[in-house]
Each structure stands twice: as structure tokens, then as C-alpha cells.
C-alpha positions in Angstrom: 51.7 39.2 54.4 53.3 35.7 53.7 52.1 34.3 56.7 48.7 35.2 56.1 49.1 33.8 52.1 50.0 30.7 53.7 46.9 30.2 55.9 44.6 31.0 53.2 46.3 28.5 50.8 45.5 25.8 53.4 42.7 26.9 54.2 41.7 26.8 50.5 43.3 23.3 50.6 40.8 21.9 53.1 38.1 23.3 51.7 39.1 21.4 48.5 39.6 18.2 49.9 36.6 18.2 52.0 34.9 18.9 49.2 35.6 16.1 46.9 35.8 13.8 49.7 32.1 14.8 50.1 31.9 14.2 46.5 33.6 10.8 46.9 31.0 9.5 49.2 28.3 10.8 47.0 29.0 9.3 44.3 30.0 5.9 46.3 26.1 6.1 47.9 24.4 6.5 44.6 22.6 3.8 43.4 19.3 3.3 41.1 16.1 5.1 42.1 13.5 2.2 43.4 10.7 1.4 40.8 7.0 2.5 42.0 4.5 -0.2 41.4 2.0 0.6 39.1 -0.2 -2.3 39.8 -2.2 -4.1 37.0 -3.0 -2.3 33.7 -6.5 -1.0 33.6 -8.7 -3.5 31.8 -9.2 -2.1 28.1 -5.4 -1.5 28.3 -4.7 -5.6 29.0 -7.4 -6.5 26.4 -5.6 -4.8 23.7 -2.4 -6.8 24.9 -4.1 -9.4 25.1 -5.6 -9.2 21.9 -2.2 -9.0 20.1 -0.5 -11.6 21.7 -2.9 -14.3 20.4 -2.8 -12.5 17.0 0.4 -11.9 16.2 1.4 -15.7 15.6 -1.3 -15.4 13.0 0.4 -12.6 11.2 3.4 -13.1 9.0 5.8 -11.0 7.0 6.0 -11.4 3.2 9.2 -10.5 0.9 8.6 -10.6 -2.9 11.8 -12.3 -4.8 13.4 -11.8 -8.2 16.1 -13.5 -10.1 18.2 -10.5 -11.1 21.8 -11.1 -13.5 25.0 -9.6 -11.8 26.1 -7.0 -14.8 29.9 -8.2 -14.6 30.0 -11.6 -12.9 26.8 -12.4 -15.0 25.6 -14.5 -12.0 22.1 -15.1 -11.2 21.0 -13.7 -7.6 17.7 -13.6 -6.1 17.0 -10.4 -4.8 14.5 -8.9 -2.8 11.8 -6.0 -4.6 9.6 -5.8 -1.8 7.6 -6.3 1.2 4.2 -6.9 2.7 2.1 -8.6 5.4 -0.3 -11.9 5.1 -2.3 -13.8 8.0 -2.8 -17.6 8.4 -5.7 -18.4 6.9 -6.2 -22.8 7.6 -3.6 -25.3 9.1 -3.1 -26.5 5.9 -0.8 -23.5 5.4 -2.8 -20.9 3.0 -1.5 -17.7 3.4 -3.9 -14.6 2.6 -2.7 -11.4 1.1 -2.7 -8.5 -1.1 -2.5 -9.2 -4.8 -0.6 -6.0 -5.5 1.7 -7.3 -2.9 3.0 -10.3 -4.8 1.8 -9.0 -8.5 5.2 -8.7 -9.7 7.2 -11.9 -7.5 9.1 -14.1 -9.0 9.0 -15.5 -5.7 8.0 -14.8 -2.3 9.4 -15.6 1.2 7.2 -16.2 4.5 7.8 -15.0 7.3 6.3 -16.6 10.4 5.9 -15.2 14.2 8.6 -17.3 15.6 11.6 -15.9 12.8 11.4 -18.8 10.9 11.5 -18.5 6.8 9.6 -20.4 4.2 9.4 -20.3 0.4 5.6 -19.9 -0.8 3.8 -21.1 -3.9 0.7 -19.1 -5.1 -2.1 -20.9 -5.3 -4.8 -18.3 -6.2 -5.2 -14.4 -7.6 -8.2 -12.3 -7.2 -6.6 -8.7 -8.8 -10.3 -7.5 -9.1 -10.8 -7.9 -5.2 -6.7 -7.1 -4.1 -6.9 -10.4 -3.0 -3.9 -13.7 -3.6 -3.4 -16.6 -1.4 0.4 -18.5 -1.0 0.7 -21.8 0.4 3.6 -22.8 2.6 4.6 -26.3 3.9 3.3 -26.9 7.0 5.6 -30.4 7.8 7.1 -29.4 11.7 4.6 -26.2 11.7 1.9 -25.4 14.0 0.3 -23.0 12.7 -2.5 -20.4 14.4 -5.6 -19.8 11.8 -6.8 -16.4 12.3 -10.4 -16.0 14.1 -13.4 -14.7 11.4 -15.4 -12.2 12.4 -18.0 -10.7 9.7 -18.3 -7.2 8.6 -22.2 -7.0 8.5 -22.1 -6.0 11.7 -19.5 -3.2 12.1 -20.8 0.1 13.0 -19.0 3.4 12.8 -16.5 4.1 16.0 -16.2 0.4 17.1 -12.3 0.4 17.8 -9.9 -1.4 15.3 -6.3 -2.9 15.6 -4.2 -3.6 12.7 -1.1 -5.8 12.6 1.6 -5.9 10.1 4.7 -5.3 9.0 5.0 -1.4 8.3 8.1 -0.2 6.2 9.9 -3.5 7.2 9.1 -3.0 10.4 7.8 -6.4 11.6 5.1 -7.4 14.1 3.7 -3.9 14.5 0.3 -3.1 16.2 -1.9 0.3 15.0 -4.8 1.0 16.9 -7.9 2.9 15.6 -12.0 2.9 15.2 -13.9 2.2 11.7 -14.3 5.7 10.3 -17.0 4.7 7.5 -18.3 1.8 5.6 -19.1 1.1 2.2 -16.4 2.8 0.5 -15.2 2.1 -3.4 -11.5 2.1 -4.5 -10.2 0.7 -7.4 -8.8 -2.4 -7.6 -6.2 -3.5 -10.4 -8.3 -4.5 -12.8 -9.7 -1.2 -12.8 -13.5 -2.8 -10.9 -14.1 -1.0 -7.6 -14.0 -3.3 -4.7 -17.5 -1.9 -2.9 -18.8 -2.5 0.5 -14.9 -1.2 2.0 -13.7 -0.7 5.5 -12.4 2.9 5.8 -10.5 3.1 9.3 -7.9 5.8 10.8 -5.4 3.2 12.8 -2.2 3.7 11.2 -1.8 2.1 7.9 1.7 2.5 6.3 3.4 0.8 3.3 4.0 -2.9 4.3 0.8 -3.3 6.0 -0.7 -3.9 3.3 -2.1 -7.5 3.0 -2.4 -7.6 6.7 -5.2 -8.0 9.1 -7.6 -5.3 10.3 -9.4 -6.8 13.4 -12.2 -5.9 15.4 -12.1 -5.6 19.7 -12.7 -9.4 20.1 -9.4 -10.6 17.7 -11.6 -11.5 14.4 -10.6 -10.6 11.4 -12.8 -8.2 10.0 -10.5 -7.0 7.0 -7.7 -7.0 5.0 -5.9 -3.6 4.5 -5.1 -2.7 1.1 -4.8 0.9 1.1 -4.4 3.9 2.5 -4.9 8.1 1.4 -2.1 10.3 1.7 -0.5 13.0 0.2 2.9 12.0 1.5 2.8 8.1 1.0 2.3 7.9 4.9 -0.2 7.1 7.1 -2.5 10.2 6.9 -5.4 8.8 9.3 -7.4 6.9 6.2 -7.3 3.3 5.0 -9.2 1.2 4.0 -9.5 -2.5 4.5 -11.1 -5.3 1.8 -14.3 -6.6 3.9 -13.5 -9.9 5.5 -17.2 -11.4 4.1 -15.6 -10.8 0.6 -12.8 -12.2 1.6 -14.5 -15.4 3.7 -16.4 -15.7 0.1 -13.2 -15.6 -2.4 -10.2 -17.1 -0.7 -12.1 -20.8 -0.3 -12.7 -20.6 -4.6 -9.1 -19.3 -4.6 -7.8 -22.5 -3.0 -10.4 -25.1 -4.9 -10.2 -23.0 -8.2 -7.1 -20.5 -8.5 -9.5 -17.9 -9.2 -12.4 -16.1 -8.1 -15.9 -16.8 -10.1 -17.0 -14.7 -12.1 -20.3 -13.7 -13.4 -21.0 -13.6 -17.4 -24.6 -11.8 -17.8 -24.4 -12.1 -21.4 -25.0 -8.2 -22.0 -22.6 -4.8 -23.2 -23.5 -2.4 -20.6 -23.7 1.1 -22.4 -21.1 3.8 -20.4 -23.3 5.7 -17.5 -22.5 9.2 -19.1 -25.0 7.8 -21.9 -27.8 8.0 -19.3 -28.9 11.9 -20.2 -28.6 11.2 -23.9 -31.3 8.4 -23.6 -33.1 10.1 -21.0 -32.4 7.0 -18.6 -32.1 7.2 -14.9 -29.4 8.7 -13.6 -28.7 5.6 -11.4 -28.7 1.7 -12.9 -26.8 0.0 -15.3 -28.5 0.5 -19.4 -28.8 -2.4 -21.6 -26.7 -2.4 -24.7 -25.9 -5.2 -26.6 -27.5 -8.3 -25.7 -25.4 -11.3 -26.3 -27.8 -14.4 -28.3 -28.2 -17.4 -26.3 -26.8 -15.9 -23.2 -28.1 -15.6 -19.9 -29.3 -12.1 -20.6 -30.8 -13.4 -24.0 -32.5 -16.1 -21.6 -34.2 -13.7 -19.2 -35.7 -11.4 -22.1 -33.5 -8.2 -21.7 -33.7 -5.7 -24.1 -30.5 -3.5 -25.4 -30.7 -0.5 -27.5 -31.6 -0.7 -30.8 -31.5 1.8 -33.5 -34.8 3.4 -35.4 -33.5 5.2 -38.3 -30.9 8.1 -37.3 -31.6 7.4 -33.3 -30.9 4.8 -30.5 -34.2 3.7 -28.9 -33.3 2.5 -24.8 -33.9 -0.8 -24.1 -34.1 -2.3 -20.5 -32.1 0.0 -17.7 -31.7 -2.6 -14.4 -32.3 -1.1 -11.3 -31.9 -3.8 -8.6 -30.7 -7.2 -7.9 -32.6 -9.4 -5.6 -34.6 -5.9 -4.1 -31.2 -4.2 -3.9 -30.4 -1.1 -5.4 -27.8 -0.8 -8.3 -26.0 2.3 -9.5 -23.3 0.9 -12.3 -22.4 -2.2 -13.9 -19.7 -3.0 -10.3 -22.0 -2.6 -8.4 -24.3 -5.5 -10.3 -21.7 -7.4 -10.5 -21.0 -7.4 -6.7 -24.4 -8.6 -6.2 -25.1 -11.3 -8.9 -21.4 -12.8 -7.7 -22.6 -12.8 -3.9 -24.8 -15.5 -4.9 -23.9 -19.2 -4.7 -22.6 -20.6 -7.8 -25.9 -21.6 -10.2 -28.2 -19.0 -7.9 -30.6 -17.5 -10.0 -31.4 -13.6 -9.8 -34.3 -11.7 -9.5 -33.3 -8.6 -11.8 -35.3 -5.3 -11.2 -35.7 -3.3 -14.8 -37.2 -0.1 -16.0 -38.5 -0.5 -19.2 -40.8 2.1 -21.1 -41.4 3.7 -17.8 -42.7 0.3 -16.7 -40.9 -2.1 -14.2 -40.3 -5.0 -14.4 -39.1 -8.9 -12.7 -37.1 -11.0 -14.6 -35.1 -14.0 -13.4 -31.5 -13.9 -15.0 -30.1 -17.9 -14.2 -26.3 -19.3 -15.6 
């Protein structure tokens, strides 16, 4: 009985050392799996690459600034309250943004591609378009303007890439396709900003401010905002039109601020259409303002016979476009060069109308 103990145990024994001798030399032959060659990447693959590799010097990441008191040392810090995106807009180092980006700044801090930091002046707000431009100095800079496309053109489904800085996140690419044009949202001021780039590549807080371009690398927007339930990307935002844009930021940098258009009228509120059995669609005539431009052209507001409010002129179109409020009119008059006269469409007495409305 003991011998046979003793043969098992060495038997057991061998078995033992044999095996972790096998597992010695299996762990001393391991090594890394080779790689398997996956050749180039397919063509609309490298395009996006390369489409973000030119962009991204163009794209820079803005942190709003505040001088904020230390409760017990009573020393003056600056602080950051906030974060966005921007895009170079000219060599001579305007930066283009959101104005609800840098609305509440004290100052704000640039960002550029290669990590280097640069305190930014503002040189222009339009809060009735989103729109602000910084200016950095440009001394030892080479900076990248980014390419403009135009957003006459876009159709519904062309693809989309967006670049910014989402929740602090910087130098981040979204892909997408335009989901629908001509959108409204409200700006600041409380104007809707018309003619808007819906889209359903990812737009998160902090990529507000930067570039939405189209398959060639041209900026075609500037995304402001997005819909969502949850303060996340929910597959809508929209983007400020880059013609707007192309037509504001260069009055932004001569001027400080966008033109805007004085008609020299009161427009009545819209819901005061059925009451004066106006049309449903057009902007109504109330007070017109002596020896203004409106005054010039011969509108007519209301007036008042006896207990009632007679309807003056109701304008209808703008240069043979349609117009359904007073935005929308206002959009159209301030497309125009600075001076332009306007061909105003107007119902009047069931008659229409073509008067020229000048400055």
C-alpha cells in the first residue's frame, strides 16, 4: 500500500512539473499577434480625413473670462465661466463666433490648433444674428482663413462635418447631412434668424460658434444651436447660414455692428390681421413715422374713423419676394447693399400696389 502511495506521488510529481515546464515555454514563445494590412482607406473615408486635417488649424477653442474677488483673501482672480468654438476668419486675426458665447465675458482666451493661448479683444456683436467677432494678434502667427462656401446652393442630404470643441473636448469632428433649410430660431434679441441650416451631425454644448462645413471643406455655417430634451445632441441643430454670415462679419469689423434697416413705420402685431380683415400673411401698416422712409414712399397706417380702425397698407413682398412678418421684411430690406432702394409689394383696398421705399 505504501509502495504504491509512493509511485503515485511521483507520478503526480512529473505530471506537475511537466506541466508547468510546458507552461514555461508557452509563455516564453508568446509574443504579439502580427498586424493584417488593411491597405488604403476607401476614398470617401480619406476625404473626410482629409477634409479635417486642413480644417482643423482653422478652428479654435474659446474660454470666456471673469474677474471674480476671493471671499477671504479678497484677491482678484480671473476665472473661467465658459467655453465655445470660433474659426479664423482673415490673416489679420478676426475670430468668428457665437454672440451667446462671449455675451457675458469679461474676457476671452483663444485657443489656436497648435495649443498655443492668446487674449482676444471684441471687435463686433451682431446678437440679432448670434453672430460676434474677436481679434487676436497675429505678430509670430500664421494663421489658416477658413474656405467660404455659400449656402444658396445646399440641398437636403448633401453630407455635413462639424468641428469644435464639444463639452471642452477640443478639436472634435461630427459628421452628418443637412436635414432641412430655411428654418427660424430666435436669436437674443428676440428677431428670428431665417433662412437656417438644420443638420443632424452631432452638435453638443461647446460647439457652438464653430464651423459647419460642406464635403469640399467650405464653410457653409456657423452652429448656434441645437434641440434636445436632455441638453445633448438629439440629432437637430442648426447652423447660422454662412451668406448671412459672409454679409455681417465684414460690417462687424469696419463698423462694430451690423446695419440695420429703419423703415420709418410701427408694424401692428400679426394677431391683428383677423380683426382688420388683413391677410393672414404680410406685415400691416401702423404708424407711419413723418419724414421717414416709409413717409417717403407713401405708405399708409391705420387710421381711425370714429369708434373703428380703418387698414391702411398691408406689404406683401420685397423686391418680388414673399413676406409673412415684420423679420422676415427685415431680412430682406437688410440683404440689400447699403443705400439700395426697395421695391415694396402692398395690398391696399384690395388693390396692389409698387412703391419704392429708399434710406
Amino acid at each position: 500500500m505504501r509502495k504504491a502511495i509512493i509511485i503515485a506521488t511521483v507520478l503526480a510529481s512529473g505530471l506537475w512539473v511537466g506541466w508547468c515546464s510546458g507552461q514555461v515555454s508557452s509563455r516564453a514563445s508568446a509574443a504579439p499577434r502580427p498586424v493584417t494590412p488593411r491597405g488604403p482607406l476607401p476614398a470617401a473615408e480619406q476625404e473626410v480625413v482629409d477634409r479635417f486635417r486642413e480644417a482643423r488649424t482653422s478652428v479654435v477653442y474659446l474660454t470666456s473670462l471673469a474677474l471674480q474677488q476671493d471671499l477671504f483673501s479678497l484677491d482678484v482672480q480671473t476665472v473661467a465661466t465658459g467655453s465655445g468654438s470660433g474659426f479664423i476668419w482673415d490673416e489679420e486675426g478676426h475670430v468668428v463666433t457665437n454672440f451667446h458665447v462671449i455675451e457675458e465675458a469679461q474676457e476671452v482666451e483663444v485657443a489656436l490648433a497648435d495649443g498655443s493661448r492668446h487674449r482676444a479683444r471684441l471687435v463686433g456683436v451682431a446678437p440679432e444674428k448670434d453672430l460676434a467677432v474677436l481679434q487676436i494678434q497675429t505678430r509670430g502667427l500664421k494663421l489658416r482663413p477658413i474656405p467660404l462656401g455659400t449656402s444658396a446652393e445646399l440641398q437636403v442630404g448633401q453630407s455635413v462635418l462639424a468641428i469644435g470643441n464639444p463639452f471642452g473636448l477640443d478639436q472634435t469632428l461630427t459628421r452628418g447631412v443637412v436635414s432641412a433649410l430655411g428654418r427660424e430660431i430666435q436669436s437674443a434679441t428676440r428677431r428670428k434668424i431665417s433662412g437656417v441650416i438644420q443638420t443632424d451631425a452631432a452638435i453638443n454644448p461647446g460647439n457652438s460658434g464653430g464651423p459647419l462645413l460642406d464635403s469640399a471643406g467650405r464653410l457653409i455655417g456657423v452652429n448656434t444651436a441645437i434641440h434636445s430634451t436632455s441638453g445633448s445632441s438629439a440629432g437637430i441643430g442648426f447652423a447660422v447660414p454662412v451668406d448671412t454670415v459672409n454679409r455681417i462679419v465684414p460690417q462687424l469689423i469696419s463698423k462694430g455692428r451690423a446695419a440695420s434697416a429703419d423703415l420709418g413705420f410701427d408694424p401692428l402685431p400679426p394677431s391683428w390681421a383677423a380683426t382688420l380683415e388683413a391677410p393672414p400673411k404680410g406685415v400691416i401698416v401702423g404708424r407711419v413715422r413723418r419724414g421717414g422712409p416709409a413717409d417717403r414712399a407713401g405708405l399708409q397706417g391705420l387710421t381711425r374713423q370714429g369708434l373703428r380702425y380703418a387698414l391702411g397698407d398691408v406689404i406683401v413682398a420685397v423686391n418680388g419676394k414673399p413676406v409673412k412678418d415684420m423679420d422676415q421684411l427685415l431680412d430682406l430690406v437688410e440683404a440689400e447693399p447699403p443705400g439700395a432702394r426697395v421695391q415694396l409689394e402692398v395690398q391696399r383696398q384690395g388693390r396692389r400696389l409698387q412703391l419704392p421705399l429708399g434710406p
